[in-house]
C-alpha positions in Angstrom: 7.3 -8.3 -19.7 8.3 -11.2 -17.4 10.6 -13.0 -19.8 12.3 -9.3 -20.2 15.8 -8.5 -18.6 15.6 -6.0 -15.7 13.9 -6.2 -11.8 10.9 -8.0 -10.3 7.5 -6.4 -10.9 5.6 -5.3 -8.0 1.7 -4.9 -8.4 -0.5 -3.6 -5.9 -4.2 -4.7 -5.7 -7.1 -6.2 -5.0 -9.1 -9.1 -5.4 -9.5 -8.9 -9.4 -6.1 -8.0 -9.5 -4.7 -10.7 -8.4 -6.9 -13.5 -9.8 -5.9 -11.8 -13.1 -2.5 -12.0 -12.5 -2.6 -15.7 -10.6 -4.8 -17.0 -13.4 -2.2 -15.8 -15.8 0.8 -17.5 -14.1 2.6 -14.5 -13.6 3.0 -14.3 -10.0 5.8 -15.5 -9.0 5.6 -14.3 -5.2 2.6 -12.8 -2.5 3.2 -10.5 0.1 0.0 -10.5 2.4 -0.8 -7.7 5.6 -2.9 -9.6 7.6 -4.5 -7.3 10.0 -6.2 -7.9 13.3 -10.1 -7.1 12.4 -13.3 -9.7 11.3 -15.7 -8.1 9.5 -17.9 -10.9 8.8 -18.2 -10.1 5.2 -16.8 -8.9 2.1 -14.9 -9.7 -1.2 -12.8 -13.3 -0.8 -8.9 -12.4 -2.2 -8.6 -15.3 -3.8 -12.2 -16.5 -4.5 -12.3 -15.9 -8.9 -8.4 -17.8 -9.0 -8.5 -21.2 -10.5 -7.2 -24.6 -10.3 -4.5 -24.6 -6.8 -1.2 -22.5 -6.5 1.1 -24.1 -4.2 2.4 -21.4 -1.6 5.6 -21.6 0.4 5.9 -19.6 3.1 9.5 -17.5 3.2 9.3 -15.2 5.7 7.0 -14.2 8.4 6.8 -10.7 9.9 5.3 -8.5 12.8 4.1 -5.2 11.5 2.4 -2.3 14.1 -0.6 -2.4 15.3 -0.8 -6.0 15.3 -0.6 -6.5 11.7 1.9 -9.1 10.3 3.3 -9.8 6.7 3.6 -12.7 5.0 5.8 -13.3 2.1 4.9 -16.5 0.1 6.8 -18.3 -2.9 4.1 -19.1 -5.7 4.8 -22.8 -6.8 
């Protein structure tokens, strides 16, 4: 579907999710919400992704609530 003619794919998910997707080479860009909260514990996002993925940052922005989004370029 990548190498197909016609506009980005946008998947939203989870952990398993995207280690699928990042272990398949077929992200191309991430969009994190960082929110404002420690809980101490629970599922790592990018914990089952192997080897590295360089990131490049492209854009940086504050949401409500003290939230922000960050929009990376997968290298």
């Amino acid at each position: 579907m990548k190498q197909q003619p016609g506009k980005h794919i946008h998947a939203v998910g989870g952990a398993s999710l995207v280690s699928t997707l990042m272990n398949g080479h077929l992200v191309d860009q991430l969009r994190l919400t960082v929110h404002p909260l420690v809980l101490g514990k629970g599922k790592a996002l990018f914990k089952d992704v192997e080897g590295r993925h360089r990131l490049e940052l492209l854009e940086t922005r504050p949401l409500a609530g003290g939230r922000v989004s960050l929009t990376y370029d997968v290298a």
